[in-house]
C-alpha positions as CSV (number, residue, x, y, z in Angstrom):
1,X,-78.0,11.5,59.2
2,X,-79.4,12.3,62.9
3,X,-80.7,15.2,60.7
4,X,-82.8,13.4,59.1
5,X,-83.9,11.1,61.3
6,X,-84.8,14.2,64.0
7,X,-87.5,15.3,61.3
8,X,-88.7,12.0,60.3
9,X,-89.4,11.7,64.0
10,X,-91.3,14.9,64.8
11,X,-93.0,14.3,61.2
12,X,-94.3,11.3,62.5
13,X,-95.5,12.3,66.3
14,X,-96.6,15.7,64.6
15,X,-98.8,13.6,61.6
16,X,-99.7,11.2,64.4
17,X,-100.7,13.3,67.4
18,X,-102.0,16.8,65.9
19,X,-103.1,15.8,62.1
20,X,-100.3,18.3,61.0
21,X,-101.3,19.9,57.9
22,X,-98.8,22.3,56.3
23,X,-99.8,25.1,53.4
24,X,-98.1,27.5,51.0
25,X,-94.7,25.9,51.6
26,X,-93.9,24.8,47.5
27,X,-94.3,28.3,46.8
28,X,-91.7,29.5,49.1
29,X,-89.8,26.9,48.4
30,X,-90.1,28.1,44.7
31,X,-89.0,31.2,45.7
32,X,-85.6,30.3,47.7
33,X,-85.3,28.4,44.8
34,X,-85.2,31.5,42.0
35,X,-83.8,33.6,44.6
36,X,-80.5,31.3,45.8
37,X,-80.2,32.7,49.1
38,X,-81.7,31.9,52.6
39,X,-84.8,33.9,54.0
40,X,-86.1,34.9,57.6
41,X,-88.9,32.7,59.0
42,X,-90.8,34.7,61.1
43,X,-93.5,33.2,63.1
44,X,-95.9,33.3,65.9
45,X,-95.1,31.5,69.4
46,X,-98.0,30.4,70.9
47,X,-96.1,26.9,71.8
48,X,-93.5,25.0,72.9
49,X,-94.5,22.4,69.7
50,X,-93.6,25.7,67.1
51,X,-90.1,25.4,66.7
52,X,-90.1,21.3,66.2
53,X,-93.1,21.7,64.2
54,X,-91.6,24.3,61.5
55,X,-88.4,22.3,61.8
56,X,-89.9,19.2,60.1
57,X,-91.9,20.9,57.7
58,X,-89.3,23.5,56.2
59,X,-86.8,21.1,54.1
60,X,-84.1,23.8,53.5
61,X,-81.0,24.4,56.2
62,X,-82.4,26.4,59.4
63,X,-81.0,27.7,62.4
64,X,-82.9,29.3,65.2
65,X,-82.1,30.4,68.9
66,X,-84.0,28.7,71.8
67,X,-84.2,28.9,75.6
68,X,-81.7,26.6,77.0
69,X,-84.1,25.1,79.6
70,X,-85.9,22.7,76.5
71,X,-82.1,21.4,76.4
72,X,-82.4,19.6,79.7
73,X,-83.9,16.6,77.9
74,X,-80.6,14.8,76.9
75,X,-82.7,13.0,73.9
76,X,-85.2,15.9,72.9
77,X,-81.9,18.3,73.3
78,X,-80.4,16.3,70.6
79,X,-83.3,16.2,68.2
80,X,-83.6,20.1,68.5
81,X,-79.9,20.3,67.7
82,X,-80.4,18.5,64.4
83,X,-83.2,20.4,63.4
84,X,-80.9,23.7,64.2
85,X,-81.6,25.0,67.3
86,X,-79.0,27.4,69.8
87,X,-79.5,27.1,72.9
88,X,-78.9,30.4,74.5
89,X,-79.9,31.7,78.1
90,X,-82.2,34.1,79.9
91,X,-79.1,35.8,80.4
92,X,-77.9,36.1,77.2
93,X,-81.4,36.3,75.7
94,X,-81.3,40.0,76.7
95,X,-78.6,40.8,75.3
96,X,-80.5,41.9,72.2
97,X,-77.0,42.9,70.1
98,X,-75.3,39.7,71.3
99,X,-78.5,37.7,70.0
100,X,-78.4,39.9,66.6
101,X,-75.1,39.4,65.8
102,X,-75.4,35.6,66.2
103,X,-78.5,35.2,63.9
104,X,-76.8,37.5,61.3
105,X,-73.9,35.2,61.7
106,X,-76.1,32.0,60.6
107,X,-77.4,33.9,57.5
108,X,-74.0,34.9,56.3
109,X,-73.1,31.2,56.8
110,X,-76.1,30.2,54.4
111,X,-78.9,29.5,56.6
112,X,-82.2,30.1,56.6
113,X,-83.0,31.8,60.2
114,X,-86.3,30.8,62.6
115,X,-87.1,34.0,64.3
116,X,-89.9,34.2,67.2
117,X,-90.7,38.2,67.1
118,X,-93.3,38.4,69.5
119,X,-89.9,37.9,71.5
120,X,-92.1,34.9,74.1
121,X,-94.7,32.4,73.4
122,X,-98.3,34.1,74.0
123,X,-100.3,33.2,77.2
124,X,-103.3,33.3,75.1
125,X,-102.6,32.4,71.8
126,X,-103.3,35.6,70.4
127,X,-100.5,37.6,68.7
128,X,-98.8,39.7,70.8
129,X,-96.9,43.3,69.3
130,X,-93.8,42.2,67.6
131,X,-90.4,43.5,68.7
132,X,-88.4,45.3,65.9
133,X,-85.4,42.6,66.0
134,X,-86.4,41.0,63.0
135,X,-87.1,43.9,60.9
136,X,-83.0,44.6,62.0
137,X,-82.1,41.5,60.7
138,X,-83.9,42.0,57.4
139,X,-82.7,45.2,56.6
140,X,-78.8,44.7,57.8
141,X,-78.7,41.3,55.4
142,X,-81.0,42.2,52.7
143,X,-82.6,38.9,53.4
144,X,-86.9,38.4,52.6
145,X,-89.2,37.6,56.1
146,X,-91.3,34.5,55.2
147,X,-94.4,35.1,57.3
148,X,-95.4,31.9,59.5
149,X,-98.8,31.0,61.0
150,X,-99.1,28.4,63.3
151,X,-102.8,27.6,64.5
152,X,-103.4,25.2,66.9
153,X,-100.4,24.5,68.7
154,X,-101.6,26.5,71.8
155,X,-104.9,24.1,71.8
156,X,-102.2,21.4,71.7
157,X,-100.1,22.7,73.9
158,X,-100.5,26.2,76.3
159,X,-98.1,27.8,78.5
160,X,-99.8,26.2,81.5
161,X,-99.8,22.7,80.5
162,X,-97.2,19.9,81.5
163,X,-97.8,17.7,78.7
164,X,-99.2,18.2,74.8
165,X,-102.2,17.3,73.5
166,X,-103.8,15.7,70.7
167,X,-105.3,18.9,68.9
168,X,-104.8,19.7,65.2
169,X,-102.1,21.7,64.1
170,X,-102.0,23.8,61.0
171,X,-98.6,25.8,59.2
172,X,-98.9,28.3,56.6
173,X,-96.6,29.4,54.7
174,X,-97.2,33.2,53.6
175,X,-95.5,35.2,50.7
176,X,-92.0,36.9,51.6
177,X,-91.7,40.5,51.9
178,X,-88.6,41.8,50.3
179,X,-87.2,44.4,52.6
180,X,-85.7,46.5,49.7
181,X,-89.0,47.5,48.5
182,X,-89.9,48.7,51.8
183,X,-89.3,52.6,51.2
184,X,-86.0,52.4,49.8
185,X,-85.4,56.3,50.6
186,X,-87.1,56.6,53.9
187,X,-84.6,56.2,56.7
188,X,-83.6,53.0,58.4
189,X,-86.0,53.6,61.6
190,X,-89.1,54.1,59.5
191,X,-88.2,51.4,57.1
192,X,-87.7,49.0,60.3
193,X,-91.6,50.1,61.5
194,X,-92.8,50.0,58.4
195,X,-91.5,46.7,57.7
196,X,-92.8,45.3,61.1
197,X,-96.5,46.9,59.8
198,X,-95.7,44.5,57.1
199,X,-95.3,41.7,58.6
200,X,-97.7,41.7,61.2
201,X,-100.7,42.5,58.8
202,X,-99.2,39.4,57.0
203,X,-99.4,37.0,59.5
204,X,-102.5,38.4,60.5
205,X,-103.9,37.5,57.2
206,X,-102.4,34.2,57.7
207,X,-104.2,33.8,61.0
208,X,-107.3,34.8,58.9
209,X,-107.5,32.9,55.8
């Protein structure tokens, strides 16, 4: 219930405050569909607003990993709970196998997983290289990366501001890339940089279109 009511909130301030507009997401959603199985989100992180804001638009069950400092908030800590966030510490966030094993976890439990792979939020906005977690992830669970593009949300809301602000805020949804066509006979370290090539020329083209 507190699910539900955690993304009819950020719907609202999100619709409200930064004209949300959110694209390609019946397709994917077509796609988990045929498929049955969860997928990767893999996004950019230009904002604090990015997880909330792909947590009210994706409908299916997510999970995703979060620094524990947004928890403070005792009433924003709940509503990131509902929409699936973990918090987990500086600490613990480099503990890269720790942090892997938990998001594999999730998956083999059903959900869908929101994963960060520039790794921190850009001080610019601009796409920073992505770390070669994901691509792990991918290829240990068979599981498709759904590209995400997030534009706007560092207008709305940079690294050095206290407070959001009312800019506009687009999603796009991009098409999955299936790691098992990703050179089923080379080995796993060149199918993990291969698959990162991937997905950064995907959300590249997202950033694009």
């Amino acid at each position: 219930m507190f699910y539900w009511f955690a993304r009819m909130f950020f719907r609202l301030y999100f619709l409200i405050y930064h004209r949300v507009s959110v694209r390609g997401l019946a397709s994917l959603e077509k796609f988990i569909a045929s498929r049955g199985g969860p997928v990767v989100l893999a996004s950019n992180h230009a904002s604090y607003l990015d997880p909330p804001a792909i947590g009210m638009a994706f409908p299916g069950k997510m999970r995703f990993v979060a620094w524990d400092g947004l928890f403070k908030v005792p009433f924003f800590s709940s509503m990131l709970r509902a929409l699936g966030a973990v918090p987990v510490s500086q600490e613990n966030k480099r503990s890269a196998a720790g942090l892997l094993l938990q998001v594999i976890g999730f998956i083999e439990d059903g959900f869908n997983v929101l994963i960060f792979p520039e790794g921190s939020r850009s001080p610019d906005g601009k796409l920073l290289p992505l770390e070669g977690g994901v691509a792990l992830v991918a290829l240990k669970t068979n599981v498709p990366i759904a590209p995400v593009w997030i534009s706007g949300s560092w207008d709305a809301f940079p690294i050095h501001l206290t407070l959001p602000r009312p800019r506009k805020v687009t999603i796009t949804f991009g098409a999955p890339i299936i790691p098992s066509e990703i050179a089923p006979e080379a080995p796993e370290k060149e199918r993990r940089r291969l698959l990162l090539e991937a997905l950064r020329a995907s959300l590249e083209n997202l950033r694009d279109e």
